[in-house]
N, CA, C and O of each residue as an XYZ file, in Angstrom:
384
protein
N     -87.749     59.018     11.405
C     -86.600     58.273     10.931
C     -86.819     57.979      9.446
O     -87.866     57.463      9.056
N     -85.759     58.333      8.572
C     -86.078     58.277      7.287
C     -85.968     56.761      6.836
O     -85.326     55.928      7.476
N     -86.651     56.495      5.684
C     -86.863     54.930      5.252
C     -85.486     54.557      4.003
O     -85.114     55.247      3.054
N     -85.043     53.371      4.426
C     -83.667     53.153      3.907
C     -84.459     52.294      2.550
O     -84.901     51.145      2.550
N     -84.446     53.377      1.361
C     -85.214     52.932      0.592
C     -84.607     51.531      0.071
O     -85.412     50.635     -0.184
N     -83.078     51.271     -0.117
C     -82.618     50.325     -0.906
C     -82.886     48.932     -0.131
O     -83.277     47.968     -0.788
N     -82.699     48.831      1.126
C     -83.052     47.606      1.528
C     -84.518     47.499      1.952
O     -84.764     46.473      2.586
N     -85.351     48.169      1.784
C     -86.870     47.911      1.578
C     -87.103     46.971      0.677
O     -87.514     45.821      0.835
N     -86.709     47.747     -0.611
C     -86.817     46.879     -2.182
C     -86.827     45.376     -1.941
O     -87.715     44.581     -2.249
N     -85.181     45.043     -1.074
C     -84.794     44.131     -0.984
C     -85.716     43.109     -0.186
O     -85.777     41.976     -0.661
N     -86.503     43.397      1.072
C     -87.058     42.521      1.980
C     -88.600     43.301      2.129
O     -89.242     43.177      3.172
N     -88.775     43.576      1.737
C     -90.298     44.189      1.476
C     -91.388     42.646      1.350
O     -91.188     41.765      0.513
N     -92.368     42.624      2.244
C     -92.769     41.071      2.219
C     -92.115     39.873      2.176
O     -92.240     39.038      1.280
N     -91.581     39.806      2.916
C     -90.728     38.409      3.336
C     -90.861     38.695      4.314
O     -90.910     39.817      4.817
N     -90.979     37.220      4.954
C     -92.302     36.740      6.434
C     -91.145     36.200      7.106
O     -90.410     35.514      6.396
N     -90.849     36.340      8.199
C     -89.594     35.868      9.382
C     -90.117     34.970      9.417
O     -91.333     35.021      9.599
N     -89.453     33.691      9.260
C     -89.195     32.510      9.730
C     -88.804     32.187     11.057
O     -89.633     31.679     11.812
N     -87.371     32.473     11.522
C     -87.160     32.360     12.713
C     -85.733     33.241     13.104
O     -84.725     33.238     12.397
N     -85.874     33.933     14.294
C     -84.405     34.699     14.588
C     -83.679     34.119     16.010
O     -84.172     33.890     17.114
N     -82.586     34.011     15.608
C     -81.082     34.128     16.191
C     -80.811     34.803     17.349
O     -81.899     35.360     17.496
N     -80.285     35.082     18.083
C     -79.919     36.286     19.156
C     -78.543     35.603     19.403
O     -78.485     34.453     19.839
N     -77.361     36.389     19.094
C     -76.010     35.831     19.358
C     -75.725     37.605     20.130
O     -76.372     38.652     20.111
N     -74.501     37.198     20.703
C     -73.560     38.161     21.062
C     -73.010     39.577     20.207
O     -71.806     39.687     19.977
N     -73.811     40.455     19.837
C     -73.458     41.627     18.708
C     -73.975     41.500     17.869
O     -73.681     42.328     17.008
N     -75.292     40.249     17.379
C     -75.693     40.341     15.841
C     -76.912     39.660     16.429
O     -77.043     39.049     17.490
N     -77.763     39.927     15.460
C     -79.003     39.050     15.137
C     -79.314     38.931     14.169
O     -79.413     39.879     13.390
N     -79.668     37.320     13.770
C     -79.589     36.237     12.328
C     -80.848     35.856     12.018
O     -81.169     34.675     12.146
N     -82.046     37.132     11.412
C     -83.284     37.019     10.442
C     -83.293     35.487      9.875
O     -82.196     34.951      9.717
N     -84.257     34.896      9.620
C     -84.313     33.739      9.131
C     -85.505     33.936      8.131
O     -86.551     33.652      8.716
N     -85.760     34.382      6.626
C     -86.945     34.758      6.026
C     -87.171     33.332      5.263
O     -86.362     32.654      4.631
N     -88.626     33.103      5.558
C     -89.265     31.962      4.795
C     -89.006     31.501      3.553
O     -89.544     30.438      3.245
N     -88.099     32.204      2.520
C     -87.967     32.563      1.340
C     -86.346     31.583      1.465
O     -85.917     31.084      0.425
N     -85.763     31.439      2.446
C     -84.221     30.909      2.774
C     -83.529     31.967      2.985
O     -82.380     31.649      3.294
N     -83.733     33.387      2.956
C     -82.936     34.203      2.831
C     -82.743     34.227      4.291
O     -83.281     33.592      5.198
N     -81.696     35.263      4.267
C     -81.471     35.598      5.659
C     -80.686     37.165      5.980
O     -80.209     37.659      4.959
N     -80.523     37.884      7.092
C     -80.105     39.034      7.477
C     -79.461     38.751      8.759
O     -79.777     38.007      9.687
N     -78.282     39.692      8.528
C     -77.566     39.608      9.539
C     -77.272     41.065     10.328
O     -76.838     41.942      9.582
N     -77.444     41.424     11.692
C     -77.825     42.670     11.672
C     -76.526     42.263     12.359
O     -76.150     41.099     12.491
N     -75.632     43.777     12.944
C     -74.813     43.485     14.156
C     -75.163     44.326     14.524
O     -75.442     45.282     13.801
N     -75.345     44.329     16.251
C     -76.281     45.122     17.128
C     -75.516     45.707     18.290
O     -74.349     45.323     18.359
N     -75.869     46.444     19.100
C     -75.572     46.860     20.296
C     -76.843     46.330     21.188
O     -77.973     46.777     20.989
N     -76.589     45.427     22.101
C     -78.082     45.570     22.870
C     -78.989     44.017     21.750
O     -78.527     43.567     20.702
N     -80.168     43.596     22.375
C     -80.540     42.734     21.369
C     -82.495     43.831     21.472
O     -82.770     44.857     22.094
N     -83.255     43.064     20.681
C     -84.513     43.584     19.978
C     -85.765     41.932     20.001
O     -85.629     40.719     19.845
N     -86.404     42.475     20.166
C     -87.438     41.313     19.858
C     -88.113     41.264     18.686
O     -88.695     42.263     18.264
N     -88.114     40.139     18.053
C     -88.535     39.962     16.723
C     -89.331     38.781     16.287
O     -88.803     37.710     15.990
N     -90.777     39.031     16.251
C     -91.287     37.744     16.179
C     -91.625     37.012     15.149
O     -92.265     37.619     14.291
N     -91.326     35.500     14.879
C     -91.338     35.301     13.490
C     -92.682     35.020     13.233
O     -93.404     34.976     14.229
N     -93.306     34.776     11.913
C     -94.215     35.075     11.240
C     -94.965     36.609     10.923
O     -96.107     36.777     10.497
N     -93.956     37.654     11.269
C     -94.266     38.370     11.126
C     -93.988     38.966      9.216
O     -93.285     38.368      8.401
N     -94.527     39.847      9.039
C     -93.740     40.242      7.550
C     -93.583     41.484      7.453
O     -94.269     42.385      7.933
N     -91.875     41.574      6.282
C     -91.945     43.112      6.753
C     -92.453     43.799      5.802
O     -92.640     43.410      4.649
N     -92.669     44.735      6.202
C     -93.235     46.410      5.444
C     -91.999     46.963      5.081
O     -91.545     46.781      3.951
N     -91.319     47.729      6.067
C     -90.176     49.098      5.491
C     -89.097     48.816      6.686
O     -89.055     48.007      7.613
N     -88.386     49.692      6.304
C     -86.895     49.329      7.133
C     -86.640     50.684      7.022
O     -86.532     51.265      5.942
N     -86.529     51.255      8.215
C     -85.905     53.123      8.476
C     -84.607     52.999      8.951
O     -84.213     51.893      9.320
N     -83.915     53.933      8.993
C     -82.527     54.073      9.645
C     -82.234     55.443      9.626
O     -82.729     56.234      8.823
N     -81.280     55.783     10.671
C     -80.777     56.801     11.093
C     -79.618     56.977     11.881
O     -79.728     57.252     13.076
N     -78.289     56.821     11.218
C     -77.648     57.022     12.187
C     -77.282     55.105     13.117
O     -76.786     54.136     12.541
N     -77.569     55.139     14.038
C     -76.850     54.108     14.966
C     -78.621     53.302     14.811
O     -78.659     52.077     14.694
N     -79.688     53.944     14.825
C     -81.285     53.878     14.788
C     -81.462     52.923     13.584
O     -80.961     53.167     12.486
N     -82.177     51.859     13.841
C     -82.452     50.835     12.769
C     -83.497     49.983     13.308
O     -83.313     49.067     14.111
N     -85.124     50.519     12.578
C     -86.289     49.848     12.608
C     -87.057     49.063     11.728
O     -87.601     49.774     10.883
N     -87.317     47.812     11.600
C     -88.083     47.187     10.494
C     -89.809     47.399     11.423
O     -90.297     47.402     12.553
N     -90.109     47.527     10.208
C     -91.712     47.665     10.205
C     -92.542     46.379      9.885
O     -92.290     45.592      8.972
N     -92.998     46.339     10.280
C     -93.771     45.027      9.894
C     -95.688     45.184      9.550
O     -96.294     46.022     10.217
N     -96.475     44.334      8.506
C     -97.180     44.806      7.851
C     -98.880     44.830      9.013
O     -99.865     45.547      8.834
N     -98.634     43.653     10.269
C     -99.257     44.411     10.950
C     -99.667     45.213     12.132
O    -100.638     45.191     12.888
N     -98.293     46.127     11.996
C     -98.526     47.473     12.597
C     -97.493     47.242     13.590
O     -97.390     48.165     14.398
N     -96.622     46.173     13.772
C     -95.747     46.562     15.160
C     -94.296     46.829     14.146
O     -94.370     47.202     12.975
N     -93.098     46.570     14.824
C     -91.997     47.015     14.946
C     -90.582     46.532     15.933
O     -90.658     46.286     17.137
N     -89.758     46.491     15.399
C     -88.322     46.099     15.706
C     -87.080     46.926     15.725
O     -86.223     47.007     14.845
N     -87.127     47.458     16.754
C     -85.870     48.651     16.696
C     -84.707     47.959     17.355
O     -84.757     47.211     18.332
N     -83.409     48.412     16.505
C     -81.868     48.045     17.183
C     -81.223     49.328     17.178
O     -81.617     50.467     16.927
N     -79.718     48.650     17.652
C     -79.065     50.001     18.190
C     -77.547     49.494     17.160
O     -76.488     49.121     17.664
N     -77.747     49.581     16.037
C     -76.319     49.243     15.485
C     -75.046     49.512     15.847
O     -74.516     50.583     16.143
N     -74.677     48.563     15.797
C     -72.955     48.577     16.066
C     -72.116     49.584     15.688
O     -71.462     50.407     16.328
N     -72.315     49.280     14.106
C     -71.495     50.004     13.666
C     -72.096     50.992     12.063
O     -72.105     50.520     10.926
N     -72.478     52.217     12.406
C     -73.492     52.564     11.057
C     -73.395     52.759      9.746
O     -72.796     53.833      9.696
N     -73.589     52.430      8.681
C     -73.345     52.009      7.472
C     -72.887     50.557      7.230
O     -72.977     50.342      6.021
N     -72.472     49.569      7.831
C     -71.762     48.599      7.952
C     -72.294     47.430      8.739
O     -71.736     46.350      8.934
N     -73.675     47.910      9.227
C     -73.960     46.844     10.155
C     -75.036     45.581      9.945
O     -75.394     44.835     10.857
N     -75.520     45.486      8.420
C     -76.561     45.057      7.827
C     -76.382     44.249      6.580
O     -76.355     44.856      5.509
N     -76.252     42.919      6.602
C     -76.049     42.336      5.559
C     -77.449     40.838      5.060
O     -77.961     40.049      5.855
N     -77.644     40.906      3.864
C     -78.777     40.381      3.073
C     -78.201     39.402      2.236
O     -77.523     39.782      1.281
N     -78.426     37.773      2.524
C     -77.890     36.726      1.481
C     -79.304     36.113      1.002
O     -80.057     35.669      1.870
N     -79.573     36.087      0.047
C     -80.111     35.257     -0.596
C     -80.138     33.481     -0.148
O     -79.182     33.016      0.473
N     -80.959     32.874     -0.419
C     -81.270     31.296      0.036
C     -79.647     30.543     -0.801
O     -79.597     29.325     -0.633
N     -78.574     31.064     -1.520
C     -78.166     30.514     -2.229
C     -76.423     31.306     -1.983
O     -75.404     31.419     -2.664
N     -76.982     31.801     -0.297
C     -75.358     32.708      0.266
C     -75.171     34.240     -0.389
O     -74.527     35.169      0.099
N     -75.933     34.223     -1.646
C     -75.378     35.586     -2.785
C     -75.752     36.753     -1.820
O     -76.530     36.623     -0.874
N     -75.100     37.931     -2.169
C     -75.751     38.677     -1.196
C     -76.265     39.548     -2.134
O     -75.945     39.747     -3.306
N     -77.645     40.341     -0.992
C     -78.493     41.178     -1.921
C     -78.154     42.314     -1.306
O     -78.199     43.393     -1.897
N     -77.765     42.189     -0.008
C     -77.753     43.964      0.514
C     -76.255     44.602      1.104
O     -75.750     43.618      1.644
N     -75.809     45.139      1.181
C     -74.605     45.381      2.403
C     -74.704     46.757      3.223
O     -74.504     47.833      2.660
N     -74.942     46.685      4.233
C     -74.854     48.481      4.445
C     -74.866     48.628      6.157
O     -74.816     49.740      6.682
């Protein structure tokens, strides 16, 4: 699965705080205030204090990596469109 270089940049070491599990999305909580909003098919386990490494995607396929050694795969909703990045201050850093 190829690595979605632009939102790497974006969340590359930033340590989960705490996640969300709603109905179609799950709401990243990064120590930093930031936050991610995935919308999902299906939900994923994601444990906080973890930090991430890289973020791959492919298609409907969407995995964050984390730095030691496990992983978080979803089944996006909707592809290109299903991934959004606000800053502690609402701004957003990512959309895709």
């Amino acid at each position: 699965m190829p690595k979605n270089q632009k939102l790497t940049k974006v969340i590359a070491g930033r340590t989960i705080k705490a996640v969300t599990t709603e109905s179609g999305s799950v709401l990243v909580l990064f120590d930093d205030q930031s936050s991610m909003k995935i919308k999902t098919v299906g939900a994923a386990a994601v444990s906080p204090g973890s930090k991430v490494k890289s973020v791959h995607e492919a298609k409907a396929k969407f995995r964050i990596e984390f730095e030691e050694g496990s992983s978080a795969t979803f089944c996006l909703a909707d592809p290109g469109s299903s991934v959004a990045v606000r800053d502690k201050n609402n701004a957003v850093e990512y959309l895709g």
